[in-house]
C-alpha positions in Angstrom: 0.0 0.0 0.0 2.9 2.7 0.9 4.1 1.7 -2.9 1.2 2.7 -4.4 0.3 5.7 -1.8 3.9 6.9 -2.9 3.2 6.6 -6.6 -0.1 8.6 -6.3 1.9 11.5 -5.5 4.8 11.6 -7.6 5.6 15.3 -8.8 5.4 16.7 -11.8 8.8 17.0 -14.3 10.5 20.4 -13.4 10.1 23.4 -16.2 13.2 24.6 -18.0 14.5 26.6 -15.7 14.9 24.1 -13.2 16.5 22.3 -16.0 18.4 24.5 -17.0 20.0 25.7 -13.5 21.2 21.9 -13.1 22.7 21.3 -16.5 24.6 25.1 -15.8 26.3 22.8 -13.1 26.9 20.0 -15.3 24.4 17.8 -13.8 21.5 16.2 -15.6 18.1 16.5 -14.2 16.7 13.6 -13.0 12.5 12.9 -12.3 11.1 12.4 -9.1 10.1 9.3 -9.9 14.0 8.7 -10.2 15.0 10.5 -7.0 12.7 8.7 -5.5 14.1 5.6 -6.5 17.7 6.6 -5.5 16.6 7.9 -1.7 15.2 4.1 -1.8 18.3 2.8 -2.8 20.1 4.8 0.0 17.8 5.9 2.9 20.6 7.6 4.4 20.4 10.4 2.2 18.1 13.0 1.3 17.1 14.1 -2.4 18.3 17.9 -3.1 17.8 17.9 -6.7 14.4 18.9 -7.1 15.0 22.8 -7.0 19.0 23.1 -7.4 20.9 22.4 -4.9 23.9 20.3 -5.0 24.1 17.4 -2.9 25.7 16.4 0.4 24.9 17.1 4.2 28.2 18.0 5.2 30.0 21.4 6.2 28.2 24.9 6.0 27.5 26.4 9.4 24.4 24.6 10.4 27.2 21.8 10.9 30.1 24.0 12.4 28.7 23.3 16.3 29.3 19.5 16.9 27.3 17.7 20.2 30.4 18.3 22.1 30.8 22.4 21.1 27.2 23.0 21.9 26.9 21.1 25.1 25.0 18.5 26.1 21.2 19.7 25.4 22.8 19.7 21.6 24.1 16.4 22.1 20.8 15.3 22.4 18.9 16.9 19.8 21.8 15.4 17.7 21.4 12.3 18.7 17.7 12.3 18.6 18.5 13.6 14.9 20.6 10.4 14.2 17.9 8.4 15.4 15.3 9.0 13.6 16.9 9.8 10.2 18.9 6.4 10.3 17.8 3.5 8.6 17.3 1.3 11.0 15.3 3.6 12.9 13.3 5.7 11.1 9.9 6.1 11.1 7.8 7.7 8.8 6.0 10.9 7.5 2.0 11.0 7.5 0.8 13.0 4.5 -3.5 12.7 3.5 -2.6 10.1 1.0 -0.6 7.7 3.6 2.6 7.5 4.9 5.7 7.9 3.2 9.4 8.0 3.3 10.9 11.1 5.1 12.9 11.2 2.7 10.9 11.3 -0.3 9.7 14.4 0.9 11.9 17.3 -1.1 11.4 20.6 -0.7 9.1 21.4 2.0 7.2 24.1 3.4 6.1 24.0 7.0 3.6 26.3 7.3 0.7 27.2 4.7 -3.0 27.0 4.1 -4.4 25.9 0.8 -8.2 26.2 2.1 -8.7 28.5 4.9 -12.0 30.7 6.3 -10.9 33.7 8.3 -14.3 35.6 8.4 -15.7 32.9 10.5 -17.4 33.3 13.4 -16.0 37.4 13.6 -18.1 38.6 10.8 -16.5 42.3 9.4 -14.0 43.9 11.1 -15.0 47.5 10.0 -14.5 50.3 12.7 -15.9 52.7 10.7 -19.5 53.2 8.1 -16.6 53.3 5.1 -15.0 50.5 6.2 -18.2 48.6 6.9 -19.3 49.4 2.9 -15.9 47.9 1.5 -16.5 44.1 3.7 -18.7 42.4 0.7 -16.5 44.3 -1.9 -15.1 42.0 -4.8 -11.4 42.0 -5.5 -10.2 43.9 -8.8 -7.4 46.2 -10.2 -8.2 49.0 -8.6 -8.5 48.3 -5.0 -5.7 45.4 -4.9 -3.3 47.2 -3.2 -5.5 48.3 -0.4 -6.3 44.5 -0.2 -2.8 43.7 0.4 -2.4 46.4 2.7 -5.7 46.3 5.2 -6.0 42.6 6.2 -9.4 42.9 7.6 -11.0 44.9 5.3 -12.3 42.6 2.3 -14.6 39.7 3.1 -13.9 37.7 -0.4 -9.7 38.4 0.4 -10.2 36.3 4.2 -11.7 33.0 2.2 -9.8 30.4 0.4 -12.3 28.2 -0.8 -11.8 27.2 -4.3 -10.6 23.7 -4.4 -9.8 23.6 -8.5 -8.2 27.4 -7.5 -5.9 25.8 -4.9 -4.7 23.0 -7.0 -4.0 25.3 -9.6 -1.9 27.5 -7.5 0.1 24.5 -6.0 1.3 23.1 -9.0 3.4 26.5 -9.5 5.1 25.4 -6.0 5.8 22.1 -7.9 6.6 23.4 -11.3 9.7 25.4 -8.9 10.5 22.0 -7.5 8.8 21.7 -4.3 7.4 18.4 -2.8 5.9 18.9 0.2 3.7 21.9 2.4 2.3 21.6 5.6 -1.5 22.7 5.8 -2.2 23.8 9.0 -5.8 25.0 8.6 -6.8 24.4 12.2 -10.5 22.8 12.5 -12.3 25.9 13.6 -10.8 27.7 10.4 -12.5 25.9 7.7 -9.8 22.3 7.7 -11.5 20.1 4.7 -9.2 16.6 4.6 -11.3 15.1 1.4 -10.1 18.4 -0.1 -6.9 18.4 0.8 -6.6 14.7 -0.3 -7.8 15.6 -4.2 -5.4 18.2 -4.1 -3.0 16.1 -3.5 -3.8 13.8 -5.6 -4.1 16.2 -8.5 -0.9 17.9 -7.8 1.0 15.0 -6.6 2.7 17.9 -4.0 2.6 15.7 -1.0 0.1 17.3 1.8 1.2 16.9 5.5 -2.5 18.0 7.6 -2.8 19.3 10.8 -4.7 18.9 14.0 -5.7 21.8 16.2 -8.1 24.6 17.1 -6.9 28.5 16.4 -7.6 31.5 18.9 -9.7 31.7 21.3 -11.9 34.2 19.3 -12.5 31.3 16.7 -13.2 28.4 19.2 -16.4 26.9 18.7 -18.6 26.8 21.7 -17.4 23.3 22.6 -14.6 23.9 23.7 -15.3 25.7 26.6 -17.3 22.9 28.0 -14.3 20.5 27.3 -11.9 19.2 29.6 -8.0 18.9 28.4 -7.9 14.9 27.9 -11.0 15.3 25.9 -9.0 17.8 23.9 -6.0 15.6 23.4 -8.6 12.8 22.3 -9.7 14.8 19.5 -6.3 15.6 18.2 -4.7 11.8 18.7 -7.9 10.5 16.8 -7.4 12.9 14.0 -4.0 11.1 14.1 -4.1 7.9 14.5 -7.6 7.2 13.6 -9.1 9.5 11.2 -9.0 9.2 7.0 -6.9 11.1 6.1 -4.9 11.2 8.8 -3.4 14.3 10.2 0.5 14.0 10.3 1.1 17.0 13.2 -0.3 19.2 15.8 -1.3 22.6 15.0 -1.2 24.9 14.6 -2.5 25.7 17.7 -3.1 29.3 17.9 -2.5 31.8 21.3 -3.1 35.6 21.9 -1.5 37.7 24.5 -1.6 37.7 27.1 -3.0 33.7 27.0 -6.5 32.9 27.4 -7.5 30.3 29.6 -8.8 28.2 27.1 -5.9 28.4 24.6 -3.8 27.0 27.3 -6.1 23.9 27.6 -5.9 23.6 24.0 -2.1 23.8 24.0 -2.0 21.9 26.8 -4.3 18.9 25.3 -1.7 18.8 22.2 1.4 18.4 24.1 -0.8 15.2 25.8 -1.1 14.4 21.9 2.2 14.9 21.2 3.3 12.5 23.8 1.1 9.6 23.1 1.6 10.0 19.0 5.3 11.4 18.2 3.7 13.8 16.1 5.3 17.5 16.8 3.3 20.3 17.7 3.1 23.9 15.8 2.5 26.4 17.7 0.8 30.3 16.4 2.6 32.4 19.4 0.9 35.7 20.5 1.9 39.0 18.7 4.2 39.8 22.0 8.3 39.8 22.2 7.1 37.7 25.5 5.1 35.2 23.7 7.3 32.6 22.3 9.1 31.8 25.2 6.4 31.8 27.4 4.6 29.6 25.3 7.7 27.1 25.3 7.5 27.5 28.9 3.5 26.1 28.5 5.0 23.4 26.4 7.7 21.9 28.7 5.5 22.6 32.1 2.5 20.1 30.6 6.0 17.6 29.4 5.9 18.0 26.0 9.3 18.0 23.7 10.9 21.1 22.7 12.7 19.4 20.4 9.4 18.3 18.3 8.0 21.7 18.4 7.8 24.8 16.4 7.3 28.1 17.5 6.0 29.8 13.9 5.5 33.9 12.8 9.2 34.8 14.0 8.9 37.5 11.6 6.4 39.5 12.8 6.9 38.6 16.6 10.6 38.8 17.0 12.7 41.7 15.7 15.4 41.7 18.0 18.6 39.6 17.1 19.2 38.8 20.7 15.7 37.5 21.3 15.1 35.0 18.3 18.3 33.6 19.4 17.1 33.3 22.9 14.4 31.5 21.5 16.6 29.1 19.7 18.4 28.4 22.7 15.4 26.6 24.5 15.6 23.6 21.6 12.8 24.6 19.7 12.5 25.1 15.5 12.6 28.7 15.0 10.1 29.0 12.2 10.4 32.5 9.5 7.3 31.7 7.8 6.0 34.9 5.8 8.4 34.9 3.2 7.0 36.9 0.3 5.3 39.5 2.7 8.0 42.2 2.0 6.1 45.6 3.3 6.6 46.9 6.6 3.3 47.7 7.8 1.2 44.9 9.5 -2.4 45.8 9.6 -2.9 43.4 12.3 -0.8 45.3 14.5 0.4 48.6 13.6 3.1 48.3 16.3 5.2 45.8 14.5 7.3 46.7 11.6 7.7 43.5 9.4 11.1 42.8 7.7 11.5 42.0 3.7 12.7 38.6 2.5 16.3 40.4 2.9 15.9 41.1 6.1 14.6 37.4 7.2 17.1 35.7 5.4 19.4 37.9 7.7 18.0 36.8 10.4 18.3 33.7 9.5 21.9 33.7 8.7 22.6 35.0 12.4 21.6 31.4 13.4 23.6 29.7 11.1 26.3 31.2 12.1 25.9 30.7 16.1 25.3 26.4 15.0 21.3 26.6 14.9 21.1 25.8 11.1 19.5 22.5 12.4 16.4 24.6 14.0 15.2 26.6 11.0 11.9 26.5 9.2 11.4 28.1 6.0 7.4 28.7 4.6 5.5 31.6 3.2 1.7 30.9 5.7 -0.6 31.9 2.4 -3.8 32.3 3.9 -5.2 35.3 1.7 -6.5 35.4 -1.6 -4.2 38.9 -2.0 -1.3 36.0 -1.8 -2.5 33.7 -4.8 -1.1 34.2 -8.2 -4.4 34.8 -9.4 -4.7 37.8 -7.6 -1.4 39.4 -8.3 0.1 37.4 -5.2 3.3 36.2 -4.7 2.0 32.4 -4.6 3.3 29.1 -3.4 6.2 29.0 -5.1 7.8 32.2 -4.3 10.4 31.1 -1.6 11.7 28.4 -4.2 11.5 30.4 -7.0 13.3 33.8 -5.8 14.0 33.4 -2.1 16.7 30.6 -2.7 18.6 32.5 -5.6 18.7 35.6 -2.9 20.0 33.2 -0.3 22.5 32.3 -2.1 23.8 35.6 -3.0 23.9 36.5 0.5 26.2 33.5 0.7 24.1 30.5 2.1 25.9 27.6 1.0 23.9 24.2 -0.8 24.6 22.3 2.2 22.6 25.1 4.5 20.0 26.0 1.4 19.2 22.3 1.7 19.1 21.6 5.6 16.3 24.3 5.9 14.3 23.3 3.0 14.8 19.5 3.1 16.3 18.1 6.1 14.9 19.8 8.8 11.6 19.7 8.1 12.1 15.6 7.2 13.3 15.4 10.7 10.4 17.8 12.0 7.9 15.5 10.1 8.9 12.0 11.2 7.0 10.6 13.6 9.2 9.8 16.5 
């Protein structure tokens, strides 16, 4: 069954381009069918072809701190790395069409939304009579910009909701080479799985789903009423139980300062994470204090630093010295709105967003200090204003012209492909 799951979802060929970049390094392009085929052959390794990198796992400054350099909490998360990436160890990734090899999994984005409903329960978020008039407003030429701009504006920009639409848009993320996202449309935000398993199907971009409820403001009634361990139930079901299967937790949205009922939630998935292996995803308040406080949440109820992500660095974190902070407490540092390049954040005014230059900065700083090895990469599309077909940025943008800026800012292959390939198989596996 795995053999034919895995053939369901083999990608499509790469365009020219992609061609072209690997014959300019004297290296035919091969299918992934074929890569597939090779990572079979040798389950040690994992497949960096699909969007240009050269291969190998070795050197660059995600591998300059060794175990004994970075003491023994690094030890561990090496050895934890070992473990589960090893042959005779490793388990195995769930995606809506089955399980699969981690390291069939290519280029992967951890964190996006291919159907999504934002209005919800909150209705329009107008605070004045003009703003009110523009909610049921369509989309067009003339008012795209302010789209882009005023998150909370435009009904029809909060609703992903085409199915044909999203497969459409995904195949441009495989047409750059990329072979697996992470949906993390949370159950009270609109989470289809029959959806997301046609998409898959018709994309053959492999489709990791998660588990979780988002904000409080979102939170059906239920969940008030329920206790944590019922909470937990309804997450390790969708895991273990459920068709499709979800294949990790999250991601499991808090404000600031935390309501009560967000901690249950986050509570209830650690209890899931420790009864599946699955890691956890976690949407951190829009507060400097929030990430850490929200690890602190994380290893109070036992969960597993280690197999969790703390997502929306970019517009949470601007101070060098606090990302690394972050970094230091074991978890995956996650820089997840790649393509969202201007400054202002309608959501809240306070923060001033940094460009793609400015993340992959950022980014770099941790490389350098030996943290390579806790870096997400992922663009969270969850707007129609992001979708090629409005003039967005789409799927494929952090493949298509993040990488080449990465490496002119002097990312070497061996780094390019830890953070698009390796760490997120590692992240994925189900301990």
């Amino acid at each position: 069954m795995a053999d034919l799951v895995e053939a369901a979802v083999e990608g499509p060929s790469r365009t020219d381009r992609g061609i072209e970049m690997h014959r300019s390094r004297g290296r035919e392009p091969t299918s992934v069918a074929a890569t597939e085929t090779a990572a079979a052959d040798a389950p040690g390794q994992l497949v960096s072809s699909q969007f240009g990198l050269e291969g190998g796992t070795q050197g660059g400054r995600h591998r300059r701190k060794d175990a004994t350099d970075r003491g023994s909490r690094y030890g561990k998360i090496h050895a934890r790395y070992r473990a589960v990436m090893s042959p005779t160890a490793r388990g195995s990734v769930q995606t809506v069409l089955g399980p699969v090899n981690p390291d069939h999994l290519g280029a992967t984005q951890t964190h996006e939304h291919l159907l999504i409903d934002l209005v919800g329960r909150m209705g329009p978020r107008a605070e004045t009579p003009e703003e009110l008039a523009r909610w049921d407003e369509p989309i067009t030429l003339e008012n795209a910009y302010e789209v882009r701009r005023f998150i909370r504006l435009f009904a029809e920009n909060l609703r992903l909701d085409d199915v044909d639409l999203a497969a459409e848009e995904l195949r441009e993320f495989a047409s750059a080479g990329g072979g697996t996202v992470v949906d993390l449309t949370t159950i009270d935000l609109g989470r289809d799985p029959a959806a997301l398993e046609r998409i898959s199907r018709e994309t053959g971009v492999r489709i990791v789903m998660g588990t979780a409820y988002y904000v409080h403001d979102f939170h059906p009634p239920e969940i008030a009423r329920m206790s944590e361990e019922e909470l937990a139930g309804v997450f390790v079901r969708d895991l273990t139980e459920a068709e499709p299967r979800a294949g990790i937790i999250g991601e499991i949205g808090m404000t600031w300062p935390h309501h009560p009922d967000e901690v249950k939630v986050l509570r209830a998935a650690v209890r899931a994470q420790r009864e599946t292996g699955a890691a956890l995803s976690i949407h951190p308040g829009r507060d400097p204090r929030a990430p850490l406080a929200a690890v602190d949440l994380v290893e109070d109820a036992g969960g597993d630093p280690a197999r969790t992500v703390v997502g929306h660095i970019d517009r949470t974190l601007t101070r060098r010295e606090d990302i690394h902070a972050l970094a230091d407490r074991g978890v995956y540092v996650e820089f997840d709105l790649f393509g969202q390049e201007s400054s202002y954040y309608d959501l809240d005014t306070r923060i001033d967003m940094p460009n793609d230059a400015a993340r992959i900065d950022h980014v770099a700083s941790l490389l350098e200090r030996g943290d390579g090895d806790r870096v997400l990469l992922s663009q969270d599309i969850c707007r129609k204003a992001h979708l090629r077909r409005y003039g967005g940025e789409g799927y494929g943008h952090l493949l298509s012209h993040v990488v080449p800026m990465m490496r002119r800012k002097g990312l070497s292959e061996d780094e390019i492909e830890a953070l698009l390939i390796e760490n997120p198989a590692r992240l994925l596996t189900i301990a």
